[in-house]
C-alpha positions in Angstrom: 0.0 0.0 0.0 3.2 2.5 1.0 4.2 1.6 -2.7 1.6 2.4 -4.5 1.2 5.8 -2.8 4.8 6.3 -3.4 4.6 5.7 -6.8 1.3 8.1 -7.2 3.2 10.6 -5.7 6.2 10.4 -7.6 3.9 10.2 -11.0 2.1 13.3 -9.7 5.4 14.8 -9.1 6.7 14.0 -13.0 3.3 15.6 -14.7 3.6 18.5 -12.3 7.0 18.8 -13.8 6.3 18.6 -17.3 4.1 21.5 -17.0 5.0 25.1 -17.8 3.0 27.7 -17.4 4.7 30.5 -20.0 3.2 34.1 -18.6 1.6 36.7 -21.1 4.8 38.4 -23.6 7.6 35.5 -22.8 8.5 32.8 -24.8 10.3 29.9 -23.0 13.5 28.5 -24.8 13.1 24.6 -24.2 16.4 22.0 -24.8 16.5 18.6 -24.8 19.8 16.8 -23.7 21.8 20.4 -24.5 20.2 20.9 -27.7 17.5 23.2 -29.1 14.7 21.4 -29.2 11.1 24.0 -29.1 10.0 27.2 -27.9 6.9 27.6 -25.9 4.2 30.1 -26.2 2.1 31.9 -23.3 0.1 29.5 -21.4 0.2 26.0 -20.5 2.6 23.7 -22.4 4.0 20.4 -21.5 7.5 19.1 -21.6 9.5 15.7 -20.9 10.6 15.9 -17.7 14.5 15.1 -16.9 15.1 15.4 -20.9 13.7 19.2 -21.6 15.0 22.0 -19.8 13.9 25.8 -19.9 17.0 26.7 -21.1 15.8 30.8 -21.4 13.0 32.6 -20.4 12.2 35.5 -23.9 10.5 38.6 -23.2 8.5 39.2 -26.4 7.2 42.3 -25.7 8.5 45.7 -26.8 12.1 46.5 -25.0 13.3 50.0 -25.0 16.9 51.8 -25.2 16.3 55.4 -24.3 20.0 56.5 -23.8 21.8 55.3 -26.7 24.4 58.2 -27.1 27.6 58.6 -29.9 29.5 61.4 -31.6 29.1 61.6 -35.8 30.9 63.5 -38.3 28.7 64.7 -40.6 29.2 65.0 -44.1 30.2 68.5 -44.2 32.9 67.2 -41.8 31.0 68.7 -38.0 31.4 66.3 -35.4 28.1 66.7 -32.6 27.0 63.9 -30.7 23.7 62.2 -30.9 21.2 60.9 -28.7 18.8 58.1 -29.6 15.9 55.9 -28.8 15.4 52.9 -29.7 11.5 50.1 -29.8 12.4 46.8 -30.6 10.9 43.2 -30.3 12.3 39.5 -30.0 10.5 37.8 -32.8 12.6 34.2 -33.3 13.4 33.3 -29.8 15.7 31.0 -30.8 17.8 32.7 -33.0 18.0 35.6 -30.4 19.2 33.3 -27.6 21.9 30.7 -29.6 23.1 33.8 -32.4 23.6 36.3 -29.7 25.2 36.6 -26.2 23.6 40.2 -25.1 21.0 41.5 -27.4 20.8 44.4 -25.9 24.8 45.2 -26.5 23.8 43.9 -30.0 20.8 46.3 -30.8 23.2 49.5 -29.6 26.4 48.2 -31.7 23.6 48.1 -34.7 22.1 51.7 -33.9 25.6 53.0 -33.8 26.7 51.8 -36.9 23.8 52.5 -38.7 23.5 55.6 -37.6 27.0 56.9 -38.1 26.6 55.6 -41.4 23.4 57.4 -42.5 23.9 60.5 -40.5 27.6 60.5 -42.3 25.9 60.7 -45.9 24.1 64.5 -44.8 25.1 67.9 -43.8 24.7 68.9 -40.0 21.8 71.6 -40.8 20.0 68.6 -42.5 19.8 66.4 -39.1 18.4 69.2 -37.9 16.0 70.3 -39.7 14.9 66.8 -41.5 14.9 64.5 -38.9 11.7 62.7 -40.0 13.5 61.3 -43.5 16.4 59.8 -41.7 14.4 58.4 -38.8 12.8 56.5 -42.0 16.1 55.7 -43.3 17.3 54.8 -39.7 14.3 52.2 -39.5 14.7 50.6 -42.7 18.1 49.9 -41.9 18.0 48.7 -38.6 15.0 46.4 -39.8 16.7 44.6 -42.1 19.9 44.3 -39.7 17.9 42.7 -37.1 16.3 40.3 -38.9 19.3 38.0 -38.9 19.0 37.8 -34.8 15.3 37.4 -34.7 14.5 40.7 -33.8 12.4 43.5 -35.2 13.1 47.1 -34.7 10.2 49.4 -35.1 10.9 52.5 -33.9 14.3 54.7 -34.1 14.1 58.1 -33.4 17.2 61.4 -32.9 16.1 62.1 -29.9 18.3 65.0 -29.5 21.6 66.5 -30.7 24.3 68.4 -29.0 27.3 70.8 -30.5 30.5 71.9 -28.8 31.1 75.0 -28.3 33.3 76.0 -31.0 31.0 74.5 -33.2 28.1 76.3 -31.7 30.2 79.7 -32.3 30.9 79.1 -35.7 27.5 77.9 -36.3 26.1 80.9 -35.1 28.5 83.4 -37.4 27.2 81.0 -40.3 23.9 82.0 -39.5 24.4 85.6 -39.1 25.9 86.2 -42.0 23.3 84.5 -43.8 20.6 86.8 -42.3 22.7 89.9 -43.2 22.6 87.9 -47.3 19.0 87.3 -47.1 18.4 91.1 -45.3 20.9 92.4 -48.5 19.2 90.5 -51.1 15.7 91.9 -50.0 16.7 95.9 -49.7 18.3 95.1 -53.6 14.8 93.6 -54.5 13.1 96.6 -52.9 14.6 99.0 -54.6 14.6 97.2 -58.0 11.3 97.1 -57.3 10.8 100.8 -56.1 12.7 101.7 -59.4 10.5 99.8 -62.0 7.2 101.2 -60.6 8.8 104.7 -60.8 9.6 103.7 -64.7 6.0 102.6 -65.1 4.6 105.8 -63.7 7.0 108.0 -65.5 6.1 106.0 -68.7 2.1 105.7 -67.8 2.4 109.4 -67.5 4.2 110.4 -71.0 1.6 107.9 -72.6 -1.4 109.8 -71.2 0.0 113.3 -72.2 0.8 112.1 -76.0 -2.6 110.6 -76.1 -4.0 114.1 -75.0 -1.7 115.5 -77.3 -2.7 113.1 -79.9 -6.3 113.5 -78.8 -6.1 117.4 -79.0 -4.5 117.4 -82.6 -7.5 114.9 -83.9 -10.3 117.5 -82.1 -8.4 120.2 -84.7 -8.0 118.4 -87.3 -11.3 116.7 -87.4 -12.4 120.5 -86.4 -10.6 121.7 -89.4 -12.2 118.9 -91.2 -15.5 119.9 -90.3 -15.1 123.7 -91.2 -14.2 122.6 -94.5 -17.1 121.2 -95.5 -19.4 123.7 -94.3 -17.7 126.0 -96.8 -17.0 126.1 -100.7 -14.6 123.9 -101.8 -12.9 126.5 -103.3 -13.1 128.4 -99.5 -11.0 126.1 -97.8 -7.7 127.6 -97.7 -10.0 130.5 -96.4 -11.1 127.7 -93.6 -7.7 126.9 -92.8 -6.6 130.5 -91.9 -9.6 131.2 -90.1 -9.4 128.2 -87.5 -5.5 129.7 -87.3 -6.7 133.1 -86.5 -8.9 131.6 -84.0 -6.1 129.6 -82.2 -4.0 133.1 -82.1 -6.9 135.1 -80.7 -7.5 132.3 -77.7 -4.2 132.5 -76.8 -3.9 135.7 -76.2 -6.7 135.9 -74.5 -5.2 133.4 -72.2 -2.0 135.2 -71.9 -3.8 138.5 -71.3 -5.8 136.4 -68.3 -2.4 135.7 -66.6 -1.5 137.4 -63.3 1.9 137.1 -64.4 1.2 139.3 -67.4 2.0 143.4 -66.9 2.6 143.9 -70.4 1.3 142.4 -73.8 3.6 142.9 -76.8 1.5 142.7 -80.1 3.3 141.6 -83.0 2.0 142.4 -86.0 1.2 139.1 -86.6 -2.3 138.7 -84.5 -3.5 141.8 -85.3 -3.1 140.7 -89.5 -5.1 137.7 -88.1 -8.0 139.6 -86.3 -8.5 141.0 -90.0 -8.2 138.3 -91.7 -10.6 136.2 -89.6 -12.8 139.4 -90.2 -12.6 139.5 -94.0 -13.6 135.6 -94.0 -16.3 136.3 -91.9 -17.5 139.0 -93.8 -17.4 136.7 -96.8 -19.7 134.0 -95.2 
């Protein structure tokens, strides 16, 4: 009777043992006799007792390095340093427990490279200001990368990035003189500017007086034109001296109506016209 409990013990005890219980986001590494042999999955599995072995507990959930920090030369030869953060997963167990000693150590070797690499190709004002594009490249680099150790990175970002202080110094000068460029090329715009409107006003206005000008001489001619025809054919020269008697008359009536005027010299010249415009009228 002792027996037979014992042994129902001892049986209890060896399906007790081949059960694991994996927890949520691990993966348990099983070997039998040494060697690889499965991986389990979260919940209950069951092994061969005294043969398998948990030889590694996985976490499969995201892990994160927030303080991955290096210095980089960029391509317009600036050295700054660089400060990174890193999402990545364990997606082949296996491969990340018998290819790799310290994944972690692995994943910042790989950022570090990567990144001195891709950061190398650009100029420093382009890390600065385009950080999105080589975040992208980053990713893309460090996915395929990983996928040799059974791990997935899916998220790399420049978290930060720091200059010396001769660098900041001559960075600043760089920028200052580009202002004083940008200020320079603006006040030469302005007044390149200011100087072709003046030219189109100046020309607007010299096209408005030679159309009044124009406009004027068409009123006389067509005037003239007119005066014509009302008379004899044979009257026009008449016509013609008449209209220019007229014109010498108005003006100096307008000279005479100056305030500036204290004394009207009359050549003989008007005075022949009043009688000629007379004599013509006296003909019509």
């Amino acid at each position: 009777m002792e027996l037979i409990l014992a042994l129902a013990v001892l049986i209890v005890l060896v399906v007790l043992m081949g059960l694991k219980i994996v927890p949520q986001a691990q993966n348990f590494v099983i070997t039998r006799l040494g060697a690889y042999h499965r991986t389990l999955d979260a919940g209950v599995n069951v092994i061969v007792p005294f043969l398998d072995k948990v030889h590694t507990r996985v976490p499969v959930n995201d892990q994160v390095l927030n303080d991955i920090q290096l210095e980089v030369v960029s391509a317009d030869n600036v050295v700054f340093g660089a400060k990174l953060l890193v999402v990545y997963r364990i997606e082949n167990a296996e491969a990340a427990v018998f290819r790799v000693n310290k994944i972690d150590e692995l994943v910042i070797g790989l950022v570090q490279s990567l990144v001195r690499s891709e950061l190398g190709k650009v100029e420093l004002d382009a890390v600065q200001s385009d950080r999105g594009s080589l975040n992208l490249a980053l990713l893309t680099a460090l996915e395929d990368a990983g996928k040799t150790y059974g791990i997935r990175i899916s998220r790399s970002e420049i978290t930060d990035v720091t200059l010396n202080a001769v660098t900041q110094t001559a960075m600043a000068e760089v920028l200052a003189a580009e202002r004083e460029r940008r200020a320079a090329i603006t006040r030469a715009e302005g007044e390149r500017r200011a100087t072709e409107l003046n030219a189109d006003a100046e020309l607007y206005e010299a096209q408005r007086r030679a159309d009044a000008i124009r406009a004027i001489a068409q009123a006389n001619a067509e005037s003239n034109r007119m005066l014509a025809l009302s008379l004899d054919t044979d009257s026009a020269q008449q016509a013609l001296i008449f209209q220019t008697a007229r014109m010498q008359v108005e003006a100096l009536e307008g000279l005479a109506k100056s305030p500036n005027a204290k004394l009207i010299m009359l050549p003989g010249g008007p005075s022949n016209s009043f009688r000629e415009a007379a004599a013509i009228l006296k003909e019509m």
